[in-house]
PyMOL Python script that loads the backbone (N, CA, C, O; Angstrom):
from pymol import cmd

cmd.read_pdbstr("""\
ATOM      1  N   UNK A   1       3.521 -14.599 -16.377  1.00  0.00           N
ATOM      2  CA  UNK A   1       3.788 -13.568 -15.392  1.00  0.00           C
ATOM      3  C   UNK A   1       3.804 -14.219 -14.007  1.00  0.00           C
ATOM      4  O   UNK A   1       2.767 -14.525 -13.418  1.00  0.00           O
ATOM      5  N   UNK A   2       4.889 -14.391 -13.576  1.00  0.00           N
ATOM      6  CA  UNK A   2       5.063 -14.786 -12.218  1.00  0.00           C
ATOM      7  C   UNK A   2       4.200 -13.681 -10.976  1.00  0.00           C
ATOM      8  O   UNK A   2       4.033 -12.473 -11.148  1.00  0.00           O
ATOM      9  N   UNK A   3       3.838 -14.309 -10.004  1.00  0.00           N
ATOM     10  CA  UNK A   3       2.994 -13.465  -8.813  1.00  0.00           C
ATOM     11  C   UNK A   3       3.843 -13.738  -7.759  1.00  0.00           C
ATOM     12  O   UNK A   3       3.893 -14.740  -7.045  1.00  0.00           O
ATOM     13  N   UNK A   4       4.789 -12.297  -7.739  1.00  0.00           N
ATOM     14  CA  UNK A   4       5.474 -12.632  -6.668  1.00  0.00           C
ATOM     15  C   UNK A   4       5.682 -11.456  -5.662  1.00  0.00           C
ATOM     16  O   UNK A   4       6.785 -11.114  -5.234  1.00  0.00           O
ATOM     17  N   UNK A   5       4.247 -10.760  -5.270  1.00  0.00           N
ATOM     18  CA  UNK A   5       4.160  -9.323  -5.012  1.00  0.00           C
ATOM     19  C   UNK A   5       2.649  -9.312  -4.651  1.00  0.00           C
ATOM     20  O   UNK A   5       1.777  -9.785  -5.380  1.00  0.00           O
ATOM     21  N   UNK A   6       2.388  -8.600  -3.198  1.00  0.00           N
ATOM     22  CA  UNK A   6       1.434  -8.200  -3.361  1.00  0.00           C
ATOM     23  C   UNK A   6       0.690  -6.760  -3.799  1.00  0.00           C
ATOM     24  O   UNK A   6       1.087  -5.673  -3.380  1.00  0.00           O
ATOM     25  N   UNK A   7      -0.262  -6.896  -4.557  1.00  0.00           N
ATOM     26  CA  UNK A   7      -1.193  -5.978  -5.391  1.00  0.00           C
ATOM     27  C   UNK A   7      -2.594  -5.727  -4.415  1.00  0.00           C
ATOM     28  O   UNK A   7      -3.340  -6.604  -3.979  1.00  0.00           O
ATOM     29  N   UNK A   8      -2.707  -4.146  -4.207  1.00  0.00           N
ATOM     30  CA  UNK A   8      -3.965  -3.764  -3.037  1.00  0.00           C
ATOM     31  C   UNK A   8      -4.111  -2.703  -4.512  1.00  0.00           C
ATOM     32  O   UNK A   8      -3.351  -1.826  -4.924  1.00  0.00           O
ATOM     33  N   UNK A   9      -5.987  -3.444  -5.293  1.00  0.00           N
ATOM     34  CA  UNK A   9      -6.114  -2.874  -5.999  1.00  0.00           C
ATOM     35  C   UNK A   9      -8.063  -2.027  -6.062  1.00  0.00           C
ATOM     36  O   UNK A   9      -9.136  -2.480  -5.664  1.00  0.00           O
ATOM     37  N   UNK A  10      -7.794  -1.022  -6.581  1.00  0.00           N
ATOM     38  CA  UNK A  10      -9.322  -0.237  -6.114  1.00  0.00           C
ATOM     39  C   UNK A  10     -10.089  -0.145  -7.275  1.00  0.00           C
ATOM     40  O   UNK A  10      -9.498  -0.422  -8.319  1.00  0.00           O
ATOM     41  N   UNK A  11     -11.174   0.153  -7.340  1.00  0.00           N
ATOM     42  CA  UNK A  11     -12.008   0.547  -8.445  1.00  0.00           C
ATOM     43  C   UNK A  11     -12.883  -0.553  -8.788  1.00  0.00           C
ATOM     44  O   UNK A  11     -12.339  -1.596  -8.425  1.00  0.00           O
ATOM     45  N   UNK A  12     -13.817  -0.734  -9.239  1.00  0.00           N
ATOM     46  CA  UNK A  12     -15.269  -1.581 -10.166  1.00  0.00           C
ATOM     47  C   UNK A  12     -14.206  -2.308 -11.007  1.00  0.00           C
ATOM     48  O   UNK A  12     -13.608  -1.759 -11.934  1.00  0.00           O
ATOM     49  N   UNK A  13     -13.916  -4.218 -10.426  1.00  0.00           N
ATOM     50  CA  UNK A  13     -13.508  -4.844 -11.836  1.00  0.00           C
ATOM     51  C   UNK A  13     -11.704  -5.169 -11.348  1.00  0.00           C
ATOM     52  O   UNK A  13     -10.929  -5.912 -11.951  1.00  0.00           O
ATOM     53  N   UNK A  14     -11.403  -4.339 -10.074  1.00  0.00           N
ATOM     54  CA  UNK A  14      -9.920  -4.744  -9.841  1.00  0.00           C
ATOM     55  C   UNK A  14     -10.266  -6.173  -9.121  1.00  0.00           C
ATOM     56  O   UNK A  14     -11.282  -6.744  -8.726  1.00  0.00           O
ATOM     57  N   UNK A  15      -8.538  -6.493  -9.181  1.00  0.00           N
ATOM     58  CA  UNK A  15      -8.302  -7.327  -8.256  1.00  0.00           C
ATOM     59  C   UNK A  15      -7.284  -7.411  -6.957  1.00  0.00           C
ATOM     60  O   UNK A  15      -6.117  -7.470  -7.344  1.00  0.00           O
ATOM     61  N   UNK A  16      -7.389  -7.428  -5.811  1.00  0.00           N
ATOM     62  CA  UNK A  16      -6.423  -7.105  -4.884  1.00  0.00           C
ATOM     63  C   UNK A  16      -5.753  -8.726  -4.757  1.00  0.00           C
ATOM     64  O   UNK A  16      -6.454  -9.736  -4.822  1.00  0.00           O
ATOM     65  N   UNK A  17      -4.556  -8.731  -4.603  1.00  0.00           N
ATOM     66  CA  UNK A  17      -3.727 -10.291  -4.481  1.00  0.00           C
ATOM     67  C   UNK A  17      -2.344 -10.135  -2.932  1.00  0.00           C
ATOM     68  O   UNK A  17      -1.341  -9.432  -2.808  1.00  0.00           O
ATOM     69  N   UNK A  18      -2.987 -11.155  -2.049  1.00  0.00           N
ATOM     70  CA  UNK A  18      -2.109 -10.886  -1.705  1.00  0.00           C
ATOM     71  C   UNK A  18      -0.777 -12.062  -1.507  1.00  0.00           C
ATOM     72  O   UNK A  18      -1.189 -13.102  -0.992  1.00  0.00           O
ATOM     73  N   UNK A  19       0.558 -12.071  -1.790  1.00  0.00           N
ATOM     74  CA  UNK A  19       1.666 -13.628  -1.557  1.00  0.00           C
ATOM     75  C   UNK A  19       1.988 -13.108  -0.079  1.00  0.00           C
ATOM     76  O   UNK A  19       2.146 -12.100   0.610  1.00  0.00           O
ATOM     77  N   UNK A  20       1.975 -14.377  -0.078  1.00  0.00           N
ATOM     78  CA  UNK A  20       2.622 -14.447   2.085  1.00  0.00           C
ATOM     79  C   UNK A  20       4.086 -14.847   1.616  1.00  0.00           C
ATOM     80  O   UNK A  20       4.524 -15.718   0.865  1.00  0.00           O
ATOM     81  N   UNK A  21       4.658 -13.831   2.387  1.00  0.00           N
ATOM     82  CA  UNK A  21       6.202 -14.007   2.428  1.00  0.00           C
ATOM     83  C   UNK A  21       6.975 -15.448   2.543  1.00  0.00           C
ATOM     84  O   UNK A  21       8.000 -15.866   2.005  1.00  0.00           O
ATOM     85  N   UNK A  22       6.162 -15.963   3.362  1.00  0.00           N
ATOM     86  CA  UNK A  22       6.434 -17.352   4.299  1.00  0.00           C
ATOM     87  C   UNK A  22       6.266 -18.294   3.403  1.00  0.00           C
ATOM     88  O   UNK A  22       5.059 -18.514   3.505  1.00  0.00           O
ATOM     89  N   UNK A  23       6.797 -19.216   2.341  1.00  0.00           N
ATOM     90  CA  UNK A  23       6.307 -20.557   1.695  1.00  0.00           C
ATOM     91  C   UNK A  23       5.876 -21.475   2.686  1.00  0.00           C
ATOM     92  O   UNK A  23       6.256 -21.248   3.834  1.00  0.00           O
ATOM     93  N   UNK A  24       5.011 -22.673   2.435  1.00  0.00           N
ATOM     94  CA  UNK A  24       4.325 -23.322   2.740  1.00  0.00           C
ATOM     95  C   UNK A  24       4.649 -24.432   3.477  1.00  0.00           C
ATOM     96  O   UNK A  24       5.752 -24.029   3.847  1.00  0.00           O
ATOM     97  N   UNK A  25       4.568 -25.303   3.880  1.00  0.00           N
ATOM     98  CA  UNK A  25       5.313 -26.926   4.189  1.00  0.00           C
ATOM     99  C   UNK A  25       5.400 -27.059   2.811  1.00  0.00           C
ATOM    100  O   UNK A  25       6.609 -27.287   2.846  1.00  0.00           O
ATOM    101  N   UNK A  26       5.133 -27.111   1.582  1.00  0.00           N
ATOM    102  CA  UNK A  26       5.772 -27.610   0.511  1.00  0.00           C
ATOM    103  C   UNK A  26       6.187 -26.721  -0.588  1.00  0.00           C
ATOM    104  O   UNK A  26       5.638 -26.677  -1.689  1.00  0.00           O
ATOM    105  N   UNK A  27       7.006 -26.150  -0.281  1.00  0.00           N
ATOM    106  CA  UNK A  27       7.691 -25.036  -0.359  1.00  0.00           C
ATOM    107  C   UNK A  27       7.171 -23.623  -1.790  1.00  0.00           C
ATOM    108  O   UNK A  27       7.837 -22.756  -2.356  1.00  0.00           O
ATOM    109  N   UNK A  28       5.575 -24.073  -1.892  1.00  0.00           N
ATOM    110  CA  UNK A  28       4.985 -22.939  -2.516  1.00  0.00           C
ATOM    111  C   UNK A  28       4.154 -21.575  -1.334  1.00  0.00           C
ATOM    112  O   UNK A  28       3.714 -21.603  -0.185  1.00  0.00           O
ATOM    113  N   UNK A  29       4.242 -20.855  -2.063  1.00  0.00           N
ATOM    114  CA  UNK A  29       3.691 -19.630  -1.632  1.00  0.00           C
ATOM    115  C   UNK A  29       2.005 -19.571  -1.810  1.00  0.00           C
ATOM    116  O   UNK A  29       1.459 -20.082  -2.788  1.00  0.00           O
ATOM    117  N   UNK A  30       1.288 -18.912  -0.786  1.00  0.00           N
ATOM    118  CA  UNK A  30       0.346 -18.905  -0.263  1.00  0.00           C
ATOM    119  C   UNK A  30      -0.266 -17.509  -1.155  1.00  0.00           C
ATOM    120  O   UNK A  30       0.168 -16.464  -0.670  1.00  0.00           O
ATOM    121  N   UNK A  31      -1.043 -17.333  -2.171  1.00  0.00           N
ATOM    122  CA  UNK A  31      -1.835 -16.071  -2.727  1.00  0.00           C
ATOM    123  C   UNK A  31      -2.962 -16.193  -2.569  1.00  0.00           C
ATOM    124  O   UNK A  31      -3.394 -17.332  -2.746  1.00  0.00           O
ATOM    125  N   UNK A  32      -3.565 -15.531  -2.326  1.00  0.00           N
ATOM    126  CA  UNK A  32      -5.015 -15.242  -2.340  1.00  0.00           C
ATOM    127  C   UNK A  32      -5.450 -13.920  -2.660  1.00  0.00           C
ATOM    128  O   UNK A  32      -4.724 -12.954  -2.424  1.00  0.00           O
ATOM    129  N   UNK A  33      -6.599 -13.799  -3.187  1.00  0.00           N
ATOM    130  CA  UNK A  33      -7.389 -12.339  -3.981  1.00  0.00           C
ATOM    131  C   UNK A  33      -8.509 -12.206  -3.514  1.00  0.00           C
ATOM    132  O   UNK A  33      -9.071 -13.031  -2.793  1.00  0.00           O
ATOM    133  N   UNK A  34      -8.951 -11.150  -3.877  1.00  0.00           N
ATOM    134  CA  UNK A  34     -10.135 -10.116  -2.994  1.00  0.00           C
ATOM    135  C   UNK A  34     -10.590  -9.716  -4.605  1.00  0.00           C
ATOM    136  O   UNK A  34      -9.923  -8.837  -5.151  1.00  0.00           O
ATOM    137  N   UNK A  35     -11.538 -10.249  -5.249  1.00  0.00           N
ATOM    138  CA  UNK A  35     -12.001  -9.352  -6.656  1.00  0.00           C
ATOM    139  C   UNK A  35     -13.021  -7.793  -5.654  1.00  0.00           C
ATOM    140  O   UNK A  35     -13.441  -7.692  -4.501  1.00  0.00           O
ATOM    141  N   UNK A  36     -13.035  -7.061  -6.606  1.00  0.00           N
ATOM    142  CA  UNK A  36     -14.054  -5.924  -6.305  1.00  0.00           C
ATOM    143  C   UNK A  36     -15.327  -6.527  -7.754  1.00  0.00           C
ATOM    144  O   UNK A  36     -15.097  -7.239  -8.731  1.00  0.00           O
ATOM    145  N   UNK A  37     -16.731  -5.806  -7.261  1.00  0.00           N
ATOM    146  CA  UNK A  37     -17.788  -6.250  -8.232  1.00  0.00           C
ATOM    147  C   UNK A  37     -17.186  -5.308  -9.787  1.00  0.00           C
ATOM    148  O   UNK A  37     -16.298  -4.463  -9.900  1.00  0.00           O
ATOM    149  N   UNK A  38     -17.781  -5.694 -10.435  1.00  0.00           N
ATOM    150  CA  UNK A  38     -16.926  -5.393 -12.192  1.00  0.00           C
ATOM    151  C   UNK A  38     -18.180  -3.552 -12.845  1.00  0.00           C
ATOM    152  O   UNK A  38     -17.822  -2.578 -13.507  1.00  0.00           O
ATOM    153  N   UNK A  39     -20.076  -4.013 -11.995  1.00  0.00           N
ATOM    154  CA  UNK A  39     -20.596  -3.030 -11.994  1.00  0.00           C
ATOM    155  C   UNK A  39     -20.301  -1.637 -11.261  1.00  0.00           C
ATOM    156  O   UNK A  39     -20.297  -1.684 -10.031  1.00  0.00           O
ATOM    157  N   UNK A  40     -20.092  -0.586 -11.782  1.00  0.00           N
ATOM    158  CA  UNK A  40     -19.718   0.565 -11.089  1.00  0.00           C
ATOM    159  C   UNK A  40     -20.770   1.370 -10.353  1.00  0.00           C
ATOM    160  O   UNK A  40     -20.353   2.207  -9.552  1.00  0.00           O
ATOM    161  N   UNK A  41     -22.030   1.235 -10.508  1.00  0.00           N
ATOM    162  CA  UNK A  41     -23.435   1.485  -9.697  1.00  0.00           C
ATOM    163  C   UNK A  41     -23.411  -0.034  -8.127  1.00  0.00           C
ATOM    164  O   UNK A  41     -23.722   0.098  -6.943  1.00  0.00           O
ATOM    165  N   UNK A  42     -22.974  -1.129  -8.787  1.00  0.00           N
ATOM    166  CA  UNK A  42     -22.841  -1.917  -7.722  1.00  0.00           C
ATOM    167  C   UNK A  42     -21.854  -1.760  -6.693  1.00  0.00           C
ATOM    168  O   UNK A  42     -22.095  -1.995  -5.509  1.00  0.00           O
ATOM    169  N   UNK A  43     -20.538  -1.293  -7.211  1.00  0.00           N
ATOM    170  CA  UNK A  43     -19.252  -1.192  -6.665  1.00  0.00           C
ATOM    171  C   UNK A  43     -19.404   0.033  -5.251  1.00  0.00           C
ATOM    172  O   UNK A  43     -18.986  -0.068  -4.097  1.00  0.00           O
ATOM    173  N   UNK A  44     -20.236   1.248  -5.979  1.00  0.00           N
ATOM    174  CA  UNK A  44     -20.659   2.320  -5.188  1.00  0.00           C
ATOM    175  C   UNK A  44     -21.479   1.879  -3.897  1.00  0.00           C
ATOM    176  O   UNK A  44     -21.250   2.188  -2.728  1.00  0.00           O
ATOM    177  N   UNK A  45     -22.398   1.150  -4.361  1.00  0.00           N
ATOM    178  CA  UNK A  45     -23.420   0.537  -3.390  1.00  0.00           C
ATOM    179  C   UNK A  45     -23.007  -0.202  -2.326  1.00  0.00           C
ATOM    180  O   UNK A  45     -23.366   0.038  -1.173  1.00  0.00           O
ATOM    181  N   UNK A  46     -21.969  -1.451  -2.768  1.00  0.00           N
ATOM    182  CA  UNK A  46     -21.640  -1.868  -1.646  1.00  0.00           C
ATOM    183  C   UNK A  46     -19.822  -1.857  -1.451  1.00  0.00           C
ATOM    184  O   UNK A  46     -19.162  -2.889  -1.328  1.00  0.00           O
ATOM    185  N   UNK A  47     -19.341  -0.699  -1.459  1.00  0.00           N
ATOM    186  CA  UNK A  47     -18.073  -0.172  -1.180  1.00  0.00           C
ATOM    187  C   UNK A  47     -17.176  -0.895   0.248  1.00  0.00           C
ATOM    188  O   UNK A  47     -16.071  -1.424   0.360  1.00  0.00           O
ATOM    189  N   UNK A  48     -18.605  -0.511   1.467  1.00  0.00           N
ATOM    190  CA  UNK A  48     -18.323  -1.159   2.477  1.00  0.00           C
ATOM    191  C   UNK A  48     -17.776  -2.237   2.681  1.00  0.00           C
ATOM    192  O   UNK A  48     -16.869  -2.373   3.502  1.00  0.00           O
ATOM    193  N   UNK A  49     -18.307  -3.297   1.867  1.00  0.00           N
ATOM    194  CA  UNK A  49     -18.449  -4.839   1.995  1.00  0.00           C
ATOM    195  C   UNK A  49     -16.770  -5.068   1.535  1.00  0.00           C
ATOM    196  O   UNK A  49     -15.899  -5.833   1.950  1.00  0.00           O
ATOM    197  N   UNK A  50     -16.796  -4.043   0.508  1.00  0.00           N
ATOM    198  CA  UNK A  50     -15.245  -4.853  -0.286  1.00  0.00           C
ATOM    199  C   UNK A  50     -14.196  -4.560   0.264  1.00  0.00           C
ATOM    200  O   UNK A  50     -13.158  -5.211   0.143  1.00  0.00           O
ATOM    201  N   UNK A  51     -14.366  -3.270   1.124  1.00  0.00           N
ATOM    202  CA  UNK A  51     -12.880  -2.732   2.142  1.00  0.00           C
ATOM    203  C   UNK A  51     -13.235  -3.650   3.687  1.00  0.00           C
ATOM    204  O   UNK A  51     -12.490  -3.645   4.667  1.00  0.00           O
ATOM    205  N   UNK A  52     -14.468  -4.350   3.587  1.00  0.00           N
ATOM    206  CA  UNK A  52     -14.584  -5.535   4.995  1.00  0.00           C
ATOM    207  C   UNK A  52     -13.469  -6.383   4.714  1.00  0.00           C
ATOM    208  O   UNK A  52     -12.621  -6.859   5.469  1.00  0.00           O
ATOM    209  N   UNK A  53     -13.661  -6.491   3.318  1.00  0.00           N
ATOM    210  CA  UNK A  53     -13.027  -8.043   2.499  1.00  0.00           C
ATOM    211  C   UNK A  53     -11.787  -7.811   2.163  1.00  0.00           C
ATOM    212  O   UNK A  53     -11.076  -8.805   2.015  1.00  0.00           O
ATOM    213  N   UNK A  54     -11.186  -6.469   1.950  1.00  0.00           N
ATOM    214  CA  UNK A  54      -9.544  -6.508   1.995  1.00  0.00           C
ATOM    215  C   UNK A  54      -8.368  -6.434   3.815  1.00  0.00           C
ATOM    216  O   UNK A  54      -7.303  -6.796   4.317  1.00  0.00           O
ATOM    217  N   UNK A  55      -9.681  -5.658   4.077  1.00  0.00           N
ATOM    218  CA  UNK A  55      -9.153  -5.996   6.080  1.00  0.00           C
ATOM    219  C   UNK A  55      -8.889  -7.202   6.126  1.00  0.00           C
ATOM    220  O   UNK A  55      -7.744  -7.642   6.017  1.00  0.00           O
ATOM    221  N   UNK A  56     -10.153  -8.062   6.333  1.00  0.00           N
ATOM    222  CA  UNK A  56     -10.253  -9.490   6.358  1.00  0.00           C
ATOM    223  C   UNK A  56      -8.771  -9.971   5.978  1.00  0.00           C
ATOM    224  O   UNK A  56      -7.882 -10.050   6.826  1.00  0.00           O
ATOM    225  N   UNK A  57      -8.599 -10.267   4.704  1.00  0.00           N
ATOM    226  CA  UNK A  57      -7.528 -10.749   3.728  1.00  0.00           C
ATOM    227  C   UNK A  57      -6.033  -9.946   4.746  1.00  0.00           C
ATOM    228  O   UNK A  57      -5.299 -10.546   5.532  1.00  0.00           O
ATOM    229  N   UNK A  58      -5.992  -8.879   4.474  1.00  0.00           N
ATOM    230  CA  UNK A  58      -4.825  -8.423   5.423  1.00  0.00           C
ATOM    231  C   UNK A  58      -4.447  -8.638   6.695  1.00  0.00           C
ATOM    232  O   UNK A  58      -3.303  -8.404   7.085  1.00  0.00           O
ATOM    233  N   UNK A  59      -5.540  -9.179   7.561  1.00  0.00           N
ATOM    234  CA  UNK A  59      -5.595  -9.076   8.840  1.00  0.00           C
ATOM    235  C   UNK A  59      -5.032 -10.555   9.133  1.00  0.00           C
ATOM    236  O   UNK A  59      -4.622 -10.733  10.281  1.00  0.00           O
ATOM    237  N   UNK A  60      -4.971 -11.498   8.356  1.00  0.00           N
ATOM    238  CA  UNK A  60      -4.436 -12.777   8.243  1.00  0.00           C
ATOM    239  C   UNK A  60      -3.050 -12.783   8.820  1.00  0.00           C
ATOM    240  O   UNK A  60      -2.351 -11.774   8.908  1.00  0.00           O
ATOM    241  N   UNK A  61      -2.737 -13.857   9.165  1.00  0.00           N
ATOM    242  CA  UNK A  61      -1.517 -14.105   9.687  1.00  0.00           C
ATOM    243  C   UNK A  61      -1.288 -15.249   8.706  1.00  0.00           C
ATOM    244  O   UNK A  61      -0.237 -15.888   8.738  1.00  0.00           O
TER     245      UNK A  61
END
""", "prot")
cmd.dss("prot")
cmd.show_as("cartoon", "prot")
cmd.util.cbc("prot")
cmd.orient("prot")
């Protein structure tokens, strides 16, 4: 499965991915991911932290 799309994903156990449009100096593409925690009592608890961590990731240039 090629990753050629970014994925903004929610819930206990997702994964958010994001590809930068822009290839690289060597002409691959730049992905990076944001997991959320996989516990759903944990996920609740610290909700905050993981929408810090998809800003973060988005806010990238």
């Amino acid at each position: 499965m090629e990753e050629k799309q970014t994925i903004v994903a929610c819930g206990a156990g997702a994964s958010t991915k994001r590809v930068w449009t822009e290839p690289d100096q060597d002409g691959t593409y730049r992905i990076e991911r944001c997991e959320n925690v996989k516990d759903v009592g944990q996920y609740i608890e610290r909700i905050d932290e993981m929408i810090e961590r998809k800003q973060k990731l988005f806010a990238e240039e």
